[in-house]
N, C-alpha and C positions, 0 to 999 in steps of 0.2 A: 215867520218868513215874510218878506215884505215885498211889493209887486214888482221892482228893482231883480231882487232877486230869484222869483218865479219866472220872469221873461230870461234873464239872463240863464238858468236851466232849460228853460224852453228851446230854445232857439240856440245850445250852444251842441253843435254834430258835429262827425266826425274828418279829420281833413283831412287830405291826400298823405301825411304822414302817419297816420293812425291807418288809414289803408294800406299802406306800406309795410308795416312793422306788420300787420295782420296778414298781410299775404306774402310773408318773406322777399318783397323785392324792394326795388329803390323809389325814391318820388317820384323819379324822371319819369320811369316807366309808367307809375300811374297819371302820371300827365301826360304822357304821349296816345296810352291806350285810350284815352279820354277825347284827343283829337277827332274834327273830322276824318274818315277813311279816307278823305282824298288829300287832305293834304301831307308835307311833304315826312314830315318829322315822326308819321303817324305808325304807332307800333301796334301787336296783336294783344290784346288782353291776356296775362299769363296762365297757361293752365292753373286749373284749382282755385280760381280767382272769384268763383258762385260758393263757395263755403267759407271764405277769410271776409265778404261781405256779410252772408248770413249770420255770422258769427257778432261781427260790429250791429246789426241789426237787431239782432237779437237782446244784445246789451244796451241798447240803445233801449228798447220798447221797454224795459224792466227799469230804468232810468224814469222814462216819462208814465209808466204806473204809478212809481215812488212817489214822483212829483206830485201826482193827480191826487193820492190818498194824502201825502200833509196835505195839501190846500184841501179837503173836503174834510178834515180834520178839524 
C-alpha cells in the first residue's frame, strides 16, 4: 500500500447517500435534519435514525482497524 492510498482510506466516510440508503429515507431529508433548527427548510431527524448511524459507524471502525493492521504490517 502506498501513502496515496492509506490517506485516501483514511479520510474516505460516509455521505448523506450512504446515510440514506442506511436509514431507509432520501437525501433530502438527511440534509434538511442536518440544518439549523431555525432555519426554514429544517426537518426532524427520522425515527430509528441512532441505529442506521450506529450501524455506518460501526463499519466504518472495522474499516480503519483493517487499515491500521496493513500498515503495521
Amino acid at each position: 500500500m502506498n501513502f496515496k492510498t492509506a490517506c485516501d482510506q483514511l479520510t474516505d466516510c460516509p455521505t448523506h447517500d450512504d446515510i440514506a440508503r442506511a436509514a431507509g429515507i432520501g437525501v433530502q431529508t438527511v440534509r434538511q435534519a442536518r440544518m439549523d433548527p431555525t432555519a426554514t427548510g429544517y426537518r426532524s431527524a427520522p425515527g430509528g435514525w441512532e441505529k442506521a448511524i450506529a450501524k455506518l459507524a460501526r463499519e466504518r471502525a472495522g474499516e480503519l482497524v483493517t487499515l491500521a493492521e496493513d500498515l503495521e504490517r
